[in-house]
PASEBA-1860 file (N, C-alpha, C; in nm, 3 decimals):
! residues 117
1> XXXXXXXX> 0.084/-0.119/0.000/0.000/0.000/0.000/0.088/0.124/0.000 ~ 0.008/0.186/-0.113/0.133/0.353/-0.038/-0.006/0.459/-0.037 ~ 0.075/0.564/0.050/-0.001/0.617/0.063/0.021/0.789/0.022 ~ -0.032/0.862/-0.062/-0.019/1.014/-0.105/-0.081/1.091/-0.060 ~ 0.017/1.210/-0.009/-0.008/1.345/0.020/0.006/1.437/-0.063 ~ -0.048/1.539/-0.100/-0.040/1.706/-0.197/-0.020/1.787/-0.104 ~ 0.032/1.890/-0.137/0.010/2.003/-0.106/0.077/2.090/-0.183 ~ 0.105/2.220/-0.187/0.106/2.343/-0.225/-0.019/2.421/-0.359
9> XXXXXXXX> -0.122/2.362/-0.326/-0.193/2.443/-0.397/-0.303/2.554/-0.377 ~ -0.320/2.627/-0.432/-0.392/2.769/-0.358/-0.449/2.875/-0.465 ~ -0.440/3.022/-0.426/-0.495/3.122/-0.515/-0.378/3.142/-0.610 ~ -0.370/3.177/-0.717/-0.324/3.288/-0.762/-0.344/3.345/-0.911 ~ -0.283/3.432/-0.940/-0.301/3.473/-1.079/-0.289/3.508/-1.163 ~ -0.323/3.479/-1.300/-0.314/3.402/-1.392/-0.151/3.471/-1.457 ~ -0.103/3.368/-1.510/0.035/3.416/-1.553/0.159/3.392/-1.416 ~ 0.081/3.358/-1.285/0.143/3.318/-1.182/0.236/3.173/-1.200
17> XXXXXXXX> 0.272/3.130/-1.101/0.373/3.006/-1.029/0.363/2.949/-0.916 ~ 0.303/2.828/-0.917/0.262/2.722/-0.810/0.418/2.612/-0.853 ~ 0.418/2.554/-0.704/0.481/2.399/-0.691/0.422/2.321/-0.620 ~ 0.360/2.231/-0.649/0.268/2.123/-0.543/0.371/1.992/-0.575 ~ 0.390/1.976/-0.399/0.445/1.886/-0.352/0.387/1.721/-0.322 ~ 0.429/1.612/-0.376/0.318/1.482/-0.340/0.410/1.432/-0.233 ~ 0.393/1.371/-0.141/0.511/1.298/-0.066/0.438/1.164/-0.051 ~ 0.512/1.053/-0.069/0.457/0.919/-0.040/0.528/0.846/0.129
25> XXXXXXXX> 0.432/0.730/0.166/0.462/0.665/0.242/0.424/0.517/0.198 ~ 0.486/0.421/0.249/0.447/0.279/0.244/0.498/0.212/0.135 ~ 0.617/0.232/0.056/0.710/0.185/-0.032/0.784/0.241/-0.091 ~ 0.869/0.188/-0.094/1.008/0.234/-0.183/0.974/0.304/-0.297 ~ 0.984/0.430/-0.271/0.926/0.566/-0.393/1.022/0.554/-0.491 ~ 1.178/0.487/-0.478/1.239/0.484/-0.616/1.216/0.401/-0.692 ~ 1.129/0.316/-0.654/1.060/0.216/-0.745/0.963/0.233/-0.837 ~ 0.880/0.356/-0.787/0.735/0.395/-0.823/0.770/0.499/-0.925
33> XXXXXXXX> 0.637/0.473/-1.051/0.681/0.614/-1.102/0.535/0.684/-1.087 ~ 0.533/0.791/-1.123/0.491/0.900/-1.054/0.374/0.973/-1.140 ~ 0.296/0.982/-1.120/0.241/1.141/-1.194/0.088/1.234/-1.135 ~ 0.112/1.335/-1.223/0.002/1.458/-1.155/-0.086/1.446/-1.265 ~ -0.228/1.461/-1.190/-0.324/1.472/-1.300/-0.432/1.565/-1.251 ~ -0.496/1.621/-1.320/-0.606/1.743/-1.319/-0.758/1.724/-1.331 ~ -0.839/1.770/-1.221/-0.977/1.756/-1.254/-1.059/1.867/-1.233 ~ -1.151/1.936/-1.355/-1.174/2.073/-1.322/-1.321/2.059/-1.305
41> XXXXXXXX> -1.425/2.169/-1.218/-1.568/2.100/-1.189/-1.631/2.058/-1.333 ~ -1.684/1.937/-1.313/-1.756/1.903/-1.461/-1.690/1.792/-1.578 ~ -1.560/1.813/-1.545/-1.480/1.804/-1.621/-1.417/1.646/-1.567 ~ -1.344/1.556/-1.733/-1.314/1.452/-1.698/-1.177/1.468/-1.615 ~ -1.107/1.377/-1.558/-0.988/1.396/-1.489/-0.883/1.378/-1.597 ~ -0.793/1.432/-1.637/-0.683/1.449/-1.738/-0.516/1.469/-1.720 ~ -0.439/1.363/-1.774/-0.298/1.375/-1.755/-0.214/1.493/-1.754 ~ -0.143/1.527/-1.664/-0.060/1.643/-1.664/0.112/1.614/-1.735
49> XXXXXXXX> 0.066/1.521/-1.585/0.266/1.505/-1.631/0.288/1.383/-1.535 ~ 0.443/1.334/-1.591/0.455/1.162/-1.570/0.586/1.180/-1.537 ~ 0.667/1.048/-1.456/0.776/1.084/-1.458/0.794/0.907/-1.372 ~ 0.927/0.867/-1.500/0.930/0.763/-1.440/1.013/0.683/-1.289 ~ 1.037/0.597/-1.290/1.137/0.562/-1.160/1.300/0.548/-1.165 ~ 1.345/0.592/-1.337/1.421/0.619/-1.385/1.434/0.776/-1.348 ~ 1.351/0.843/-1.405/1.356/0.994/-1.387/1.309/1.016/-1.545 ~ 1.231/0.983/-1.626/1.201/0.944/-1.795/1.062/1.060/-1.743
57> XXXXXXXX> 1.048/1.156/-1.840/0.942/1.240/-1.799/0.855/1.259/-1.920 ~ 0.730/1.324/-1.871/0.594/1.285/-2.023/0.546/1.404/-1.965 ~ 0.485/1.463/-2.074/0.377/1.567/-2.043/0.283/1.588/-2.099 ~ 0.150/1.665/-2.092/0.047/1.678/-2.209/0.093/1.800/-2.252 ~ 0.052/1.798/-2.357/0.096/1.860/-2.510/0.040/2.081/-2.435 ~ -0.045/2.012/-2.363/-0.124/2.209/-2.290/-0.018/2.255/-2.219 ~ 0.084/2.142/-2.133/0.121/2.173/-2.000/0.301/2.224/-2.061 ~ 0.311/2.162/-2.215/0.495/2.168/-2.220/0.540/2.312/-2.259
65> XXXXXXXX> 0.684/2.295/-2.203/0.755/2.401/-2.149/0.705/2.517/-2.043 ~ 0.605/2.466/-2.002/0.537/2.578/-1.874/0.509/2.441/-1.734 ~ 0.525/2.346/-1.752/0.519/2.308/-1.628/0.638/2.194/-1.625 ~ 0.646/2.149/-1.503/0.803/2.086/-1.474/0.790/1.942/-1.409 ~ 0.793/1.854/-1.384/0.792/1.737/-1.308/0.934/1.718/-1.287 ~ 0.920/1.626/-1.119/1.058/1.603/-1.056/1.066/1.529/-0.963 ~ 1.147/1.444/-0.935/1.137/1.364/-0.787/1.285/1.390/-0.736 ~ 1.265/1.381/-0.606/1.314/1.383/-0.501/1.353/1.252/-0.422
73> XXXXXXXX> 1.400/1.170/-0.480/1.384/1.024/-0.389/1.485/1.011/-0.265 ~ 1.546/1.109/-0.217/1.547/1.072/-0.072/1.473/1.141/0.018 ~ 1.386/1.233/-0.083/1.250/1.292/0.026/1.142/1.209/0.005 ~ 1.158/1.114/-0.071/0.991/1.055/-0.123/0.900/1.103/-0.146 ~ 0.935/1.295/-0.261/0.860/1.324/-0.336/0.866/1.345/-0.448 ~ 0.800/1.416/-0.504/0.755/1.458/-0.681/0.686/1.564/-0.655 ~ 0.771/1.672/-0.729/0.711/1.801/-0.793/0.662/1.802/-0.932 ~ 0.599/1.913/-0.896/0.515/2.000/-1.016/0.484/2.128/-1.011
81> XXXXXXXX> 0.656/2.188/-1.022/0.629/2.324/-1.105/0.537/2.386/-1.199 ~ 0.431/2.453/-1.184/0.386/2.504/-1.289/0.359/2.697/-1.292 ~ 0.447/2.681/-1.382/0.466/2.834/-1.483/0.388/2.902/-1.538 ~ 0.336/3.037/-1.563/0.286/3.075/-1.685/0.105/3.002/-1.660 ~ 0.069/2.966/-1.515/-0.056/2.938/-1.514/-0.156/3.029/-1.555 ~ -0.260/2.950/-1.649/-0.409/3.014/-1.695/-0.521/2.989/-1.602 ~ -0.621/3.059/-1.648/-0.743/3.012/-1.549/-0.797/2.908/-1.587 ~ -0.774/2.867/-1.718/-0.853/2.746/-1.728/-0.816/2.618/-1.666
89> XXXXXXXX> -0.682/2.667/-1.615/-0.650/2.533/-1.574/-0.684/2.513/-1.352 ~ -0.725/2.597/-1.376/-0.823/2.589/-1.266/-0.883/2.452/-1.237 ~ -0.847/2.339/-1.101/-0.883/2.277/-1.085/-0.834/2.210/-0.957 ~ -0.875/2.006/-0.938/-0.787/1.967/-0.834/-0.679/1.891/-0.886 ~ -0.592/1.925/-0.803/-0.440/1.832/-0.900/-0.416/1.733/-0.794 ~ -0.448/1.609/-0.841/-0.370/1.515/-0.779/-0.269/1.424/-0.831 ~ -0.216/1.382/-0.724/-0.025/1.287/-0.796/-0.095/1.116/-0.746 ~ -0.025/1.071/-0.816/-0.059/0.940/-0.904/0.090/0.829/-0.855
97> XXXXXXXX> 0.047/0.727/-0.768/0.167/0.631/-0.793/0.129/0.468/-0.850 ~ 0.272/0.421/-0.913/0.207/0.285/-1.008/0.356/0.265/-1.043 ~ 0.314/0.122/-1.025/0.466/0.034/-1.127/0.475/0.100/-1.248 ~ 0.450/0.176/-1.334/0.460/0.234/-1.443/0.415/0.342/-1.471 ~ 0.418/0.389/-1.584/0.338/0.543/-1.616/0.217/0.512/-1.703 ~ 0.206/0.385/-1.698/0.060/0.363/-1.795/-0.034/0.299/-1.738 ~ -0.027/0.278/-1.581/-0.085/0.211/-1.500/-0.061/0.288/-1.320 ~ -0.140/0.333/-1.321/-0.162/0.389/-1.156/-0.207/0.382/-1.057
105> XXXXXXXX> -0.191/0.302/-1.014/-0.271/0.200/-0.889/-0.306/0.330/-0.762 ~ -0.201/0.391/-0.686/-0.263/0.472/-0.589/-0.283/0.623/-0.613 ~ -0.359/0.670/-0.522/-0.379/0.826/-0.544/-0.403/0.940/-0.424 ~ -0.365/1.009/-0.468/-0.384/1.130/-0.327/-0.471/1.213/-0.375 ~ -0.563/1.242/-0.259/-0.697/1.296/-0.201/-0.688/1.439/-0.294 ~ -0.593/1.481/-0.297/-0.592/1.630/-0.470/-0.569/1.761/-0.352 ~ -0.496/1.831/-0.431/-0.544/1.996/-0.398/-0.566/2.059/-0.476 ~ -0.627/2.143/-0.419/-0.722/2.292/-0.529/-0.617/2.369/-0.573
113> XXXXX> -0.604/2.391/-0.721/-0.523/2.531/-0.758/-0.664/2.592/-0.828 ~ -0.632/2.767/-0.820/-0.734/2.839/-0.873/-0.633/2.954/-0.924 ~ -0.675/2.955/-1.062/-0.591/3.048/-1.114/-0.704/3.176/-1.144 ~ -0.679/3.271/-1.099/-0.779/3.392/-1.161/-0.718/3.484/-1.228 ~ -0.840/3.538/-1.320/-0.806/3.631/-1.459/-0.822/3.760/-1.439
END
């Protein structure tokens, strides 16, 4: 079992800079690979960014060169810099762990980013 925490997400606006932090417990995080994903009200939940247990990183095509993925494996986390935020991307971001990046078995409870215009 592992288990995910978020945090750093909050107000700000638009054209701003968030980093939300995931930290895991309950297995070896250099094993796991990693990712953040987005759900806005209404809206389906959608890939942000990936990053493997190598350090091999993926992004969606909205998020590149404005947002960042990263781990930390002797903190047992994963960032997500994001740059140059819009309002649309207004939503809850949660981080994602799984033997792979195409399969994600656990998840953390999300935090709110709100970007305003």
């Amino acid at each position: 079992q592992v288990q995910l925490e978020e945090s750093g997400g909050g107000l700000v606006q638009a054209g701003g800079s968030l980093r939300l932090s995931c930290t895991t417990s309950g297995r070896t995080f250099s094993s796991l690979a990693m990712g953040w994903f987005r759900q806005a009200p209404g809206e389906k939940r959608e890939f942000v960014a990936g990053i493997s247990w190598f350090g091999r990183t993926y992004y969606a095509d909205s998020v590149k060169g404005r947002f960042t993925i990263s781990r930390d494996n002797a903190k047992n986390t994963v960032y997500l810099q994001m740059n140059r935020l819009k309002p649309e991307e207004t939503a809850v971001y949660s981080c994602a762990a799984g033997a792979d990046n195409l399969s994600y078995r656990y998840w953390g409870q999300g935090t709110q980013v709100t970007v305003s215009s």
